[in-house]
N, C-alpha and C positions, 0 to 999 in steps of 0.2 A: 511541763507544757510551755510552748512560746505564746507570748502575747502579738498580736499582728503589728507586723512594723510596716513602716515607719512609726515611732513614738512619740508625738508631739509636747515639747513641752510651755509648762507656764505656771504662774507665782499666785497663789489662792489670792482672792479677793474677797469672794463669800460665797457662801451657799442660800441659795434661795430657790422657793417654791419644792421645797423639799430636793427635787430632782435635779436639779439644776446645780454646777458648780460655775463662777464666773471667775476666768484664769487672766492675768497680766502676762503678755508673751513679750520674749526679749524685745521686740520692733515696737512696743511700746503701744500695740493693740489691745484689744479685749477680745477673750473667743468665751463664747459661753456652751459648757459642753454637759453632756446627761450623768447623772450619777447615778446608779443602779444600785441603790442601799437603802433600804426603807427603815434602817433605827434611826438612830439618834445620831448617830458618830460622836457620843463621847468621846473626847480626847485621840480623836484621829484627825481633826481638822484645827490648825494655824494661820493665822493670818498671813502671810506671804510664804508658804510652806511652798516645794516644791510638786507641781502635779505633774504626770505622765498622763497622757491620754492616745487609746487607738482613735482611729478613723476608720469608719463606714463605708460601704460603697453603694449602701443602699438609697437609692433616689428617692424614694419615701420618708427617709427620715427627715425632721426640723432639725436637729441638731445632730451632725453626724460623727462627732469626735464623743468616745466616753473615757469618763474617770477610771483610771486602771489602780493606780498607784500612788500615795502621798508620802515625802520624805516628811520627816519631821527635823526643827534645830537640830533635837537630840541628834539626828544622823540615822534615826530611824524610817526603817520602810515598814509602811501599812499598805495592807490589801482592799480598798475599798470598793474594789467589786465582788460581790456578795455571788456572782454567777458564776465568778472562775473558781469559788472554792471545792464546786464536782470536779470539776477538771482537774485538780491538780489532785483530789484524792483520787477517783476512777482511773486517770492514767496510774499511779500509784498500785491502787488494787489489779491490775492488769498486768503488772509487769511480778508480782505478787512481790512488792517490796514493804509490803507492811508485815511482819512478823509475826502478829496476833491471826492475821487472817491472811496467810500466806499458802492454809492448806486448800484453800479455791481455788480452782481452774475456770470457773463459770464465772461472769461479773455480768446481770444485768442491770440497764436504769432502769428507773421511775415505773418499777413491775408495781401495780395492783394489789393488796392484800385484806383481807378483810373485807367489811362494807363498805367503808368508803375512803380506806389507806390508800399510800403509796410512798413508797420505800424509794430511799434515794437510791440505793441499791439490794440488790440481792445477791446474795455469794450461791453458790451449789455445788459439791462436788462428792463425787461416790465414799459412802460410808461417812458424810459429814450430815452433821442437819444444816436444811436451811437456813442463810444466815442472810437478817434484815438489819443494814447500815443505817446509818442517818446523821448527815455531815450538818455540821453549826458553824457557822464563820464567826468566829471569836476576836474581837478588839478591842473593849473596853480594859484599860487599863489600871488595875488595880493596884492596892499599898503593895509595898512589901515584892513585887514584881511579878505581880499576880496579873493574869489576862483574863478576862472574863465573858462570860455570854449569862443573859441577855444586856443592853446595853440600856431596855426599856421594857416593860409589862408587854409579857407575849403570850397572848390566849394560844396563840396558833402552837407555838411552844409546849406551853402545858399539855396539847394534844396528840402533839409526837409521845408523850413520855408516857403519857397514859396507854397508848397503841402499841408502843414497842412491850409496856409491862405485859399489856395483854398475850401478846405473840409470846415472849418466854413461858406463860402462864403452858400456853400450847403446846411448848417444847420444843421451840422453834429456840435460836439465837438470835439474842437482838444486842444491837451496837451502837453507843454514841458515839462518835469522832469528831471532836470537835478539833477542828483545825483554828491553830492558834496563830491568826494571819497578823501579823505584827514579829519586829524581831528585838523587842525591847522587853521582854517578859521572862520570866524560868517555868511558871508551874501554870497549870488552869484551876479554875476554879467557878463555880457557878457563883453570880453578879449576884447575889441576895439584895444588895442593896437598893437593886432596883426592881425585881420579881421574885419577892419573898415566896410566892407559891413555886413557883417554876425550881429555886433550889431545893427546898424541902420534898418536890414532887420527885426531884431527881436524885436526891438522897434515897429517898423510899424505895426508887426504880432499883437502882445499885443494891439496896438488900437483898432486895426481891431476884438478881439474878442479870441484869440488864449490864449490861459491861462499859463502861464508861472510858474512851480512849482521850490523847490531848496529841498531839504532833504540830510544829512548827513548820514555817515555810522557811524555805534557801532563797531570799531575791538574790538576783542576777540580771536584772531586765537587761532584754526582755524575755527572761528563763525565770518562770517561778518552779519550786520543784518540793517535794514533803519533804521536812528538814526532820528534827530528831522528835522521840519521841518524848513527852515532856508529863510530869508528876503533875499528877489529878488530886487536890484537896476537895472532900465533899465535906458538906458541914452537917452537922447533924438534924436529920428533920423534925426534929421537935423546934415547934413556929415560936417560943419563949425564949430557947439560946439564939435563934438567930436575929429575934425583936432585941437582943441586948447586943448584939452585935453587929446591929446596923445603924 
């Protein structure tokens, strides 16, 4: 996917009111633009870190530039819009360049499932079962070169995982894909340290049948594109090894 150019850029100052990032641009102005990330941004945000932001053209908006992309010293690019991570997978699944789920011809969104689901996507294609995806935008930064999700306690989280277990229960396929939006990392691995249920829940899910993916993004701004596919560590869901190992 492209991000919309022109890309403006500017040098983090901070983040405030959750949503809000406040940039130093070369002319020595301040722009303050939207951040579309409701965790935490562990360790995706530096004090004069480089930011990319699009521009809007919508007359409605108070702030018309959003947070697309943060470099870090390291050299590293983070994805800290949590909205283009459909995008870059669904273009992905469409061109059917993911390998695990390459035997789909059918790719729809945000279909309906259950009582009251909704599937980031749905795969279908003849003599396959229905296959329900559901993309995690991954960038907490863990030891060892670990990426992680969640970055912060996610009820909302724990309810995907319990929905997708359901759907396999039915015999349907269900998919986690966590895109692991950062390119400073090797393997994923669920964040225990900060949603000790959500790993354990997702350990379970993977027994039970739930397919657990990880893939990296390619930057190139303003080209982000699903980069390789990347070793899934799950820990084991018994809540005692992972209380000793957080």
């Amino acid at each position: 996917m492209e991000l919309p150019t022109p890309l403006v850029e500017g040098r983090l100052i901070r983040r405030r009111l959750r949503f809000l990032l406040d940039l130093r641009c070369a002319d020595g102005s301040t722009l303050t633009v939207h951040c579309p990330n409701t965790g935490t941004m562990e360790g995706c945000l530096e004090p004069d870190a480089l930011v990319l932001a699009s521009r809007s053209e919508s007359p409605t908006r108070k702030y018309p530039h959003t947070a697309e992309l943060i470099r870090l010293a390291s050299g590293a690019w983070v994805g800290i819009n949590t909205h283009r991570a459909n995008a870059i997978v669904g273009e992905a699944l469409r061109r059917r360049a993911i390998p695990e789920l390459a035997a789909y011809g059918e790719v729809r969104a945000e279909v309906r499932y259950g009582r009251e689901s909704r599937a980031d996507f749905l795969l279908e294609a003849p003599g396959e079962p229905p296959c329900l995806v559901e993309v995690k935008n991954a960038t907490w930064p863990g030891p060892e070169g670990a990426i992680g999700f969640p970055d912060a306690v996610t009820l909302r989280g724990q309810k995907h995982v319990r929905e997708l277990r359901a759907a396999r229960r039915l015999g349907q396929r269900a998919v986690f894909l966590f895109l692991c939006n950062r390119d400073d990392g090797s393997f994923f691995r669920p964040c225990h340290e900060r949603d000790r249920d959500y790993a354990r829940a997702l350990a379970r899910a993977a027994r039970a049948g739930v397919e657990v993916l990880a893939y990296g993004v390619r930057f190139a701004p303003p080209l982000l594109e699903l980069g390789e596919r990347l070793p899934v560590a799950l820990p084991s869901p018994d809540a005692r090894a992972l209380r000793r190992r957080g």
